[in-house]
C-alpha positions, -999 to 999 in steps of 0.1 A, spaced: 242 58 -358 213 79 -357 217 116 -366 216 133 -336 199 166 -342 170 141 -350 167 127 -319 139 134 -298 144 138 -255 122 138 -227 139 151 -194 123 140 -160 137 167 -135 114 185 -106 140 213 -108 131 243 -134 165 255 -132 182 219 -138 160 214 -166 160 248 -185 204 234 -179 198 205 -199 179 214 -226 204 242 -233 229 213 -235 210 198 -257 199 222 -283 233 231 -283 240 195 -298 217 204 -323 186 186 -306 155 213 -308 130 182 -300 127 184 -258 102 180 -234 100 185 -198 83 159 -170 86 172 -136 72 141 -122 72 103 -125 33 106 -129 35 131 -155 68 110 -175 39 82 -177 17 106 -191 39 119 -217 57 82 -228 23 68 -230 14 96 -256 44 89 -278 82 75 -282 112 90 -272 146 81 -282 161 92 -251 147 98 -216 172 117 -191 157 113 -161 169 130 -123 176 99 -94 158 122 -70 119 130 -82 103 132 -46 65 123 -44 80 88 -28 92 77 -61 129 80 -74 144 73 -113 152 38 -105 114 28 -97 102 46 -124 125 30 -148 112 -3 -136 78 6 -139 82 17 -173 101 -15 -184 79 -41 -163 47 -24 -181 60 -24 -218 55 17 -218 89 21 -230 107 5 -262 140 -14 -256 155 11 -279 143 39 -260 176 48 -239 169 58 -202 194 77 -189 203 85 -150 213 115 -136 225 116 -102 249 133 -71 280 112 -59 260 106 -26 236 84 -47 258 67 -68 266 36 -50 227 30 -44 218 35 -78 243 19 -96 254 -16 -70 224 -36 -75 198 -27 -97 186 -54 -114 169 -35 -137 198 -10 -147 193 22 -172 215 26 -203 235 47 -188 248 68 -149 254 107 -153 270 121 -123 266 155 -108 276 181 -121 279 176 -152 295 197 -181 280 200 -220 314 179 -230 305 149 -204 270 146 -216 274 148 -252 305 120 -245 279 97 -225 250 106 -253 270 93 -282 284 63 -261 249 52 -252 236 58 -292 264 39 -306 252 7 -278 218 12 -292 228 9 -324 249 -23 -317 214 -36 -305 193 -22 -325 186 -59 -342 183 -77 -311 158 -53 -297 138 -57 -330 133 -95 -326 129 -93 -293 98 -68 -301 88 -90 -329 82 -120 -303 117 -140 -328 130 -149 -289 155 -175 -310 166 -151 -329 174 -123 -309 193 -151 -285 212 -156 -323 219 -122 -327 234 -116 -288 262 -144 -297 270 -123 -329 269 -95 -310 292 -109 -291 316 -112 -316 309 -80 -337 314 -57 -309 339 -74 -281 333 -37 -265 297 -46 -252 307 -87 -249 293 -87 -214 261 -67 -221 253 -92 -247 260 -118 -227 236 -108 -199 208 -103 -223 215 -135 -242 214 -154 -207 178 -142 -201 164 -147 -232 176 -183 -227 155 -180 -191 128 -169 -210 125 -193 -232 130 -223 -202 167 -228 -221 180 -227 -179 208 -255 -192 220 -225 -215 212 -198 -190 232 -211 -161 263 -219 -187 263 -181 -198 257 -166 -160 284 -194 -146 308 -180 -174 306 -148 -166 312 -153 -132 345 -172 -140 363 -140 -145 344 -119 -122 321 -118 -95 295 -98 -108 264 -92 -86 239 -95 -117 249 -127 -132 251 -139 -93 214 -128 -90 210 -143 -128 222 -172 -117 200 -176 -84 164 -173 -108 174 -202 -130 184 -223 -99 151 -211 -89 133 -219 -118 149 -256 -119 135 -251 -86 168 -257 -67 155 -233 -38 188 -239 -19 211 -234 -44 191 -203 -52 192 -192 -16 227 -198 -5 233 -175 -35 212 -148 -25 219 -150 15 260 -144 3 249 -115 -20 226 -98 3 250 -102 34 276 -87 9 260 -56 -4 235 -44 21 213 -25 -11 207 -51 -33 171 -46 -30 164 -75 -55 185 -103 -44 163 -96 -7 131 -99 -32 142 -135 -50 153 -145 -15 125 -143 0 108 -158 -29 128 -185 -26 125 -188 15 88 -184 5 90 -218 -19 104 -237 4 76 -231 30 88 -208 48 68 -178 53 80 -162 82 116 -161 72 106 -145 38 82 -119 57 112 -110 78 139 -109 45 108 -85 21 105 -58 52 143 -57 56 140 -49 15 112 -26 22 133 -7 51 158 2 24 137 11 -6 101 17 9 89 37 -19 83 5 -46 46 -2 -44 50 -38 -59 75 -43 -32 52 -33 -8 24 -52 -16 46 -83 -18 55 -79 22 13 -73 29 1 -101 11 31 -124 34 22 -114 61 -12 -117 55 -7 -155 43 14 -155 79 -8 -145 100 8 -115 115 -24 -93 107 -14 -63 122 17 -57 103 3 -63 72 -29 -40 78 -2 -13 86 20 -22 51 -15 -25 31 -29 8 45 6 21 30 -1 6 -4 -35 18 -7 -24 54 6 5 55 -21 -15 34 -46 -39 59 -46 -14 85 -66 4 64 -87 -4 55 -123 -7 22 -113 -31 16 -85 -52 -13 -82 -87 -13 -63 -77 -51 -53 -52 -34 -25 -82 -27 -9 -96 -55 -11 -65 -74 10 -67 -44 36 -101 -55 45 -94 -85 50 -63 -75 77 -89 -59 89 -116 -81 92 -94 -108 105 -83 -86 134 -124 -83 141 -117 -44 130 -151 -41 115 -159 -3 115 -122 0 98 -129 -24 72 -164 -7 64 -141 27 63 -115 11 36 -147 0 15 -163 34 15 -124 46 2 -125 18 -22 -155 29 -42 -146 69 -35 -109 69 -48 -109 41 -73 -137 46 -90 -140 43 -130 -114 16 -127 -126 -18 -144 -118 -37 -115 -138 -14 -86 -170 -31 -88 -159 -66 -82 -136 -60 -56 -159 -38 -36 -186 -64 -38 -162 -90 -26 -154 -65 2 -186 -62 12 -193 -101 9 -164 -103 32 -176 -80 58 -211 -95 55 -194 -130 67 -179 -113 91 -206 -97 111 -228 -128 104 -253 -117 75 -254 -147 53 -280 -133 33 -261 -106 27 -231 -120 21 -244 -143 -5 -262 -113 -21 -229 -92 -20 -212 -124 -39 -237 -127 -69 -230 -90 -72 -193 -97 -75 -200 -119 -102 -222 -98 -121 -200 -71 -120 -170 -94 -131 -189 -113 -156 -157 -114 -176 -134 -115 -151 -108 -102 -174 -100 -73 -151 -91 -89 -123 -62 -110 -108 -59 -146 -109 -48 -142 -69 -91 -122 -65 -102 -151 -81 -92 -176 -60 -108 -154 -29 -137 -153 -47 -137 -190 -50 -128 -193 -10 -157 -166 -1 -178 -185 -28 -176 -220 -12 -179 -206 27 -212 -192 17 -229 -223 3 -228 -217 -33 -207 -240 -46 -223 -238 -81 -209 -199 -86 -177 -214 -71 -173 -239 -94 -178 -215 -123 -149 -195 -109 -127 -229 -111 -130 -235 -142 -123 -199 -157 -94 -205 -138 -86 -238 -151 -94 -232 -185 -67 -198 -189 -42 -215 -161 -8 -209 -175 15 -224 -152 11 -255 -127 15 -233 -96 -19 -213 -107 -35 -248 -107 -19 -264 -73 -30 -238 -52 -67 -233 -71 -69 -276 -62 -55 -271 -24 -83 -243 -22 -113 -269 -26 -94 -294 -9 -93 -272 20 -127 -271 19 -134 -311 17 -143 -305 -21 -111 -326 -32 -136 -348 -57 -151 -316 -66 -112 -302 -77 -108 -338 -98 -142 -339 -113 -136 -301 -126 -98 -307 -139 -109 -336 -161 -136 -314 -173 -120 -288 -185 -92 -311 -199 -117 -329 -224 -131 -297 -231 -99 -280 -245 -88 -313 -264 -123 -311 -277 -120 -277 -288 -88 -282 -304 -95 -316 -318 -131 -301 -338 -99 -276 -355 -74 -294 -366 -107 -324 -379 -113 -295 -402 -83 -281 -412 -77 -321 -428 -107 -319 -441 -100 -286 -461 -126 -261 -441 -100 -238 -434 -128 -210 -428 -146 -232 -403 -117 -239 -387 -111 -204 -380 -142 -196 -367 -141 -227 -343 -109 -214 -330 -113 -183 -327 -145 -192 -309 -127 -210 -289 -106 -180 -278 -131 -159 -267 -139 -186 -244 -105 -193 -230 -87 -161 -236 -60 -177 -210 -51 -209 -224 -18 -213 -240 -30 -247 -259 -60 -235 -273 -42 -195 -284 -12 -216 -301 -35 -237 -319 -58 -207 -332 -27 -193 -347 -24 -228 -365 -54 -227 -379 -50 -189 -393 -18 -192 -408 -29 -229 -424 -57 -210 -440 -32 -182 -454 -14 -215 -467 -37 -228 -485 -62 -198 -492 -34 -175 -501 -26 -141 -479 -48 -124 -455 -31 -92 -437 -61 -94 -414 -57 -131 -406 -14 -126 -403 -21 -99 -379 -42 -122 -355 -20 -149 -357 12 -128 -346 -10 -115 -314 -20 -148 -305 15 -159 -309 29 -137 -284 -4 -140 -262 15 -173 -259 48 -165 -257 41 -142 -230 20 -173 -206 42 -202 -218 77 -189 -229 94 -225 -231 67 -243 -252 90 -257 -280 67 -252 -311 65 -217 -309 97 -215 -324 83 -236 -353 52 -217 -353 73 -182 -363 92 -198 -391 61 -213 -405 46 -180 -403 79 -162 -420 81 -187 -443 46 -178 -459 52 -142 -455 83 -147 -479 62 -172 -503 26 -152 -501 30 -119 -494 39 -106 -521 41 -67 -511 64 -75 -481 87 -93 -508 
């Protein structure tokens, strides 16, 4: 276990008094490192700048944020380490909404008050966890997704005292990996001895990844009508309402959610975007004018809000509101990459509106010069782009847009509803002819690779690949077989740190948009097993 008076501890409390409290607890465990964030903004601030070992953080944090969201900000966004221990203070009256459903839960719950005695107790319990997963976390970090799924059944074994922790995190690594066969044996396990809510939930997402939406959803109707705060089984059930076509029910079941924890901005702009796809424009003007107004002071705001807010707007014939959301747009999120595009798709959008095609047209070209790249925007902007692209006669730009799309599509959803766009638009020949492109283009590039790698130009296959990266920065296929071509030239052209160290991004690059492609696994043993023949400094 780790020596404690090493430790380092950031403490995320709005009260002075509470937190001059704690860190007199804690320098009286011998821990001199402490530092103070009185709000969730400023605990961003301060984890982005360095690592802490232990974050204490107060349920209660005001500015329309509380401990729970910021723990799932911090998680969902990779600011925090695993091994980074989040712990939760909170009063008795909060317990049972902190603790009953979080799907994402901290380390540990702290009750008010608490004594020096209770939290060194609950300090050394949560350090000793840690260090039962220090390994897993560690592979997990490392992108060794097998592994770490090997270590949990270990775990399992080596410490029967966190069995079911182990088993939860074993269960969705098997998710992540598309393992749902092994998933659904773990959760259904689990739930043989006890009805617990997260392996209920757990079990819902892999029925709804084998997309079994009704099996998911009589899962998630029981636990919602069961605990009325289990915020996340209302956000997979109307995900899986929202599968199965129906949009109205899963509008209705995502504003019950938002009713009970209106504060969570991705929540929020999950319920706008429904109801915009639904038609009830009104609503979701009202719910996207929220998520701009609170986007606007959180770390994490995105200028594309605006952009849906417009176009509640616009479809409501609310013309002198729209032009007041674009004006906000360029005012309060300006610097941000994304800014230029989406106002210029605003303004496009207004510009169809009122009936200046000219404009319009002009206001699109400047979208696309502006997101040349298109790297800093959504896959979801993209696809409006496409829609305002090919409503304004210039299918050419459109088709561009397509094919970045198809070309970095990681999943078939991405490319069904890109191909019902143009189809929608009678350019269903136009949606083929573009698909088969792009398919020969990435076999292509990928063929031209490996035809040198046989023929021994490991250096020229490099260069092709990584050539063809920059092109399709998206594309699991095409990052996979990159990494193939770096770590065949380290085989037969001896070490490279520089060349090791692409290869493990472009690994998790595909990890992270294809998680159950079955080489990768291959692909990180080849790579370990040359580290343990070639590099000789790591042996």
């Amino acid at each position: 276990m780790a020596d404690i008076e090493r430790l380092n501890v950031l403490i995320v409390e709005a009260n002075q008094s509470m937190r001059g409290q704690l860190r007199s607890m804690l320098n009286g465990f011998g821990i001199a490192d402490v530092n103070f964030a009185p709000t969730a903004g400023m605990a961003v601030n301060r984890l982005r700048e360095r690592k802490y070992d232990i974050i204490l953080c107060e349920y209660n944090l005001g500015e329309g944020q509380d401990g729970q969201h910021l723990l799932e900000d911090l998680r969902s966004k990779e600011i925090i380490p695993l091994n980074t221990l989040f712990i939760m203070i909170t009063g008795e009256r909060n317990y049972e909404r902190v603790v009953s459903a979080a799907e994402l839960a901290p380390n540990d719950y702290i009750l008010k008050p608490l004594t020096p005695d209770s939290l060194h107790i609950r300090l050394l319990r949560a350090l000793e966890k840690r260090e039962a997963f220090r390994s897993v976390y560690r592979a997990i970090e490392a992108g060794e997704t097998q592994q770490a799924i090997e270590g949990c059944a270990a775990g399992r074994r080596e410490h029967p005292r966190h069995r079911i922790d182990f088993m939860r995190l074993e269960a969705e690594l098997h998710a992540v990996l598309g393992h749902t066969e092994h998933a659904e044996d773990i959760y259904r396990e689990v739930l043989a001895a006890k009805a617990v809510p997260w392996a209920r939930l757990g079990l819902a997402k892999v029925l709804f990844a084998k997309k079994d939406y009704a099996a998911a959803e009589d899962i998630l109707s029981a636990l919602v009508a069961e605990n009325s705060r289990y915020v996340d089984a209302y956000d997979w059930l109307a995900k899986a309402r929202e599968a199965s076509g129906r949009i109205d029910e899963a509008r209705d079941v995502l504003a019950s959610a938002v009713a009970l924890s209106p504060h969570r901005l991705s929540r929020l702009r999950h319920l706008g975007s429904v109801q915009l796809a639904s038609g009830d424009l009104e609503s979701a003007e009202r719910t996207l004018a929220e998520v701009v107004r609170k986007g606007k002071y959180s770390d994490f705001r995105d200028p594309e809000d605006h952009v849906h807010l417009v176009q509640a707007q616009l479809g409501q014939g609310r013309t002198n509101e729209a032009q007041a959301t674009i004006r906000d747009l360029e005012r309060s999120m300006e610097g941000l990459a994304a800014t230029p595009v989406c106002s210029s798709l605003s303004k496009a959008l207004y510009f169809s509106e009122t009936g200046a095609a000219d404009q319009a047209q002009a206001a699109l070209q400047a979208a696309l010069r502006a997101g040349s790249d298109l790297s800093a925007v959504s896959i979801g902007l993209k696809q409006e782009l496409i829609k305002a692209c090919l409503d304004n006669d210039l299918e050419s730009e459109g088709s561009a847009l397509v094919m970045d799309i198809l070309r970095n599509a990681s999943d078939e959803q991405t490319i069904e509803k890109t191909r019902a766009i143009l189809q929608s638009r009678g350019c269903g020949e136009l949606s083929d002819e573009l698909e088969q492109r792009v398919h020969v283009e990435v076999k292509n590039l990928i063929a031209t690779g490996a035809d040198m790698v046989k023929s021994g130009d490991y250096d020229g296959a490099v260069r092709e690949m990584m050539s063809a990266v920059q092109k399709m920065p998206g594309n699991p296929h095409v990052l996979f077989n990159a990494a193939l071509a770096l770590l065949r030239h380290i085989e037969n052209r001896g070490w490279n740190d520089r060349f090791a160290a692409q290869a493990r991004t472009l690994i998790a690059r595909t990890r992270r948009l294809d998680p159950a492609n079955p080489r990768l696994e291959a692909i990180n043993g080849f790579m370990q097993q040359l580290s343990k023949k070639l590099n000789t400094r790591q042996a």
